[in-house]
N, C-alpha and C positions, 0 to 999 in steps of 0.2 A: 424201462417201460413198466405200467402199472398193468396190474392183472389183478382182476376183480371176478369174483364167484357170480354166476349165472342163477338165476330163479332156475331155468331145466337141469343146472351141473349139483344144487344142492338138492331138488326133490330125486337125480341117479345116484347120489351118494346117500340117502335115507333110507332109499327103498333095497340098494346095495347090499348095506349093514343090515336090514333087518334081516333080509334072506339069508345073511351071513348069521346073525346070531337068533331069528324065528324067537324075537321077544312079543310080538303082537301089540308092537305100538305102534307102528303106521305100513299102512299098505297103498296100494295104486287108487283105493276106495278115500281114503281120510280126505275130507274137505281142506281147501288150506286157502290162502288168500296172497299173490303174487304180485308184488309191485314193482315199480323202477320210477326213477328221477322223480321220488313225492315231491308234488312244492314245486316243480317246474311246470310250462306249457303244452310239453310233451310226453309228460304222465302219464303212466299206464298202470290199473288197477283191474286184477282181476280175482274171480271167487269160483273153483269147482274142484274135481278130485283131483287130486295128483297126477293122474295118469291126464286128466285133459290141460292144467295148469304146464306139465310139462310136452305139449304139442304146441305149445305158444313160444311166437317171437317176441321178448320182451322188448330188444331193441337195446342200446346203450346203455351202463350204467349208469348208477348203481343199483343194484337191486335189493329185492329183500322177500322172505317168504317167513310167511306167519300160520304156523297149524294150527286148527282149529277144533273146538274141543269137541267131543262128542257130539254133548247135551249145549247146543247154541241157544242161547236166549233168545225167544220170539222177535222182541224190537231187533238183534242184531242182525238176525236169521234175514229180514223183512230187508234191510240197508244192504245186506251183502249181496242180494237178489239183483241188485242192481247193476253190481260188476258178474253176474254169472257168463261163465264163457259160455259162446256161443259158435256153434256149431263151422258156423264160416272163417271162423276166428283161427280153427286149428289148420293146425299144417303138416300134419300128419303123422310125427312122432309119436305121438301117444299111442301106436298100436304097432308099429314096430317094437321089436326085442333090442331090447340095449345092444347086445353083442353085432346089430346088423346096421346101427347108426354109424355115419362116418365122423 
């Protein structure tokens, strides 16, 4: 059987390590950009923080998650606005504690 890493299993293993090692490269805040099946009809593309990217059901792989930099460049800034999550979108993980997910 394949087992394939989750967009919500790699932003709990980022934010893990940093609390483990408090280097201040990424937190629940850092914008990051969540996708699955690019290139298929049931593609799913999404743009917000960390903490709302992981309240989303991505759905089936494969996935992929892209951090984004600080300092976003205006044109990209403008495009990624289009996949921002949206409020309806979550499903409530993002405000639960790790340790109380099942």
């Amino acid at each position: 059987m394949e087992h394939y890493m989750q967009v919500n299993t790699a932003i709990d293993q980022l934010l893990e390590v940093e609390a483990e090692k408090q280097q201040g490269v990424v937190s629940a805040d850092s914008l990051a950009v969540g996708m699955a099946r690019l290139g298929q009809p049931s593609q799913m593309i999404a743009f917000g923080s960390l903490a709302e990217l992981r309240g989303l059901d991505f759905g089936a792989p494969l996935h992929c998650l892209a951090l984004c930099a600080s300092d976003i460049n205006p044109v990209e800034s403008e495009i990624l606005e289009n996949f921002r999550v949206r409020p309806e979108q979550l499903t409530g993980s993002e405000d639960r504690p790790r340790d109380q997910e099942a």
